[in-house]
C-alpha positions in Angstrom: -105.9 -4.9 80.2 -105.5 -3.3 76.7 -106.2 -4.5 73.6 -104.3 -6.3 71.2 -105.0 -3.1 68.9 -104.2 -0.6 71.2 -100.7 -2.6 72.0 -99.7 -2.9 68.2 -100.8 0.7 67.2 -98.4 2.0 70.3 -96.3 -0.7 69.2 -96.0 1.4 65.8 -96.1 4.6 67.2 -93.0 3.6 69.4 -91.1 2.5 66.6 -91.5 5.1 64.4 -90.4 7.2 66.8 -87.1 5.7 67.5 -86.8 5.7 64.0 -87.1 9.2 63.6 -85.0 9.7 66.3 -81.8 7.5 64.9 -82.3 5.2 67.5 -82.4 0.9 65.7 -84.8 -1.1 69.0 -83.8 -4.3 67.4 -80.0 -3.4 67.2 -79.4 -1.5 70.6 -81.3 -5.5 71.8 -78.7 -7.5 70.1 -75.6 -5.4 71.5 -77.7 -5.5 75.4 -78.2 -1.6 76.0 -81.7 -2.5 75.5 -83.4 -5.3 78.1 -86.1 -7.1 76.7 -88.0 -6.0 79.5 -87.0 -2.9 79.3 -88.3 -2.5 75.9 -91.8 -3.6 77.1 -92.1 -1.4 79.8 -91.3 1.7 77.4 -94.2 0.2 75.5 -96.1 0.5 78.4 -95.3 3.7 79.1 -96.4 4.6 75.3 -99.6 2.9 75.9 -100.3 5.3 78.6 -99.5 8.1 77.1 -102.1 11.0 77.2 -101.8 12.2 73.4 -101.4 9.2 71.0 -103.0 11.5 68.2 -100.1 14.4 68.7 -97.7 11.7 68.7 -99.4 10.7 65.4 -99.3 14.3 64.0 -96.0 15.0 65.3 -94.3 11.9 63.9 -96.0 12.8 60.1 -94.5 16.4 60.2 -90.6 14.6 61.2 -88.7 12.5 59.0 -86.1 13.0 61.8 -85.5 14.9 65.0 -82.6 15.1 67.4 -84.9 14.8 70.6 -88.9 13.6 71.1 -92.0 16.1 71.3 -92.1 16.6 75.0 -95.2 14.7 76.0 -93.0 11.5 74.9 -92.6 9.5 77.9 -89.8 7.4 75.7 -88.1 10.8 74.6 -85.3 10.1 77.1 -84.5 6.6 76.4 -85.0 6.9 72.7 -82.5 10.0 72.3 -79.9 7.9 74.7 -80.5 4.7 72.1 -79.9 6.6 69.4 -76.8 6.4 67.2 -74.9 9.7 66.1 
């Protein structure tokens, strides 16, 4: 089981990165294109991924980005949430 740190710092990570790519977690809940459970098992799938510290370096060179680096294993979802 992971820690409480290691869920809130991929917690972070995930967010910023829907942020960056256009895409509002909380809003895409509230109109039901995102499950509640569907937004814990992308978390999931950011706590597993195998280069939190490129995420890290790639999210502070991009204040926004039409698509995710491709090691993001959210990438897909995120750029599908995303409001243009």
């Amino acid at each position: 089981m992971q820690g409480e740190g290691t869920r809130d710092r991929h917690e972070g990570l995930m967010s910023r990165m829907a942020e960056t790519l256009g895409a509002d977690l909380e809003a895409a809940e509230l109109r039901g294109t995102l499950p509640p459970e569907m937004r814990e098992e992308m978390l999931h799938a950011c706590i597993g991924c195998s280069d939190p510290a490129g995420c890290r370096h790639w999210l502070g060179t991009h204040s926004h980005a039409e698509s995710a680096p491709g090691f993001c294993r959210n990438g897909a979802i995120l750029r599908d949430l995303a409001v243009r």
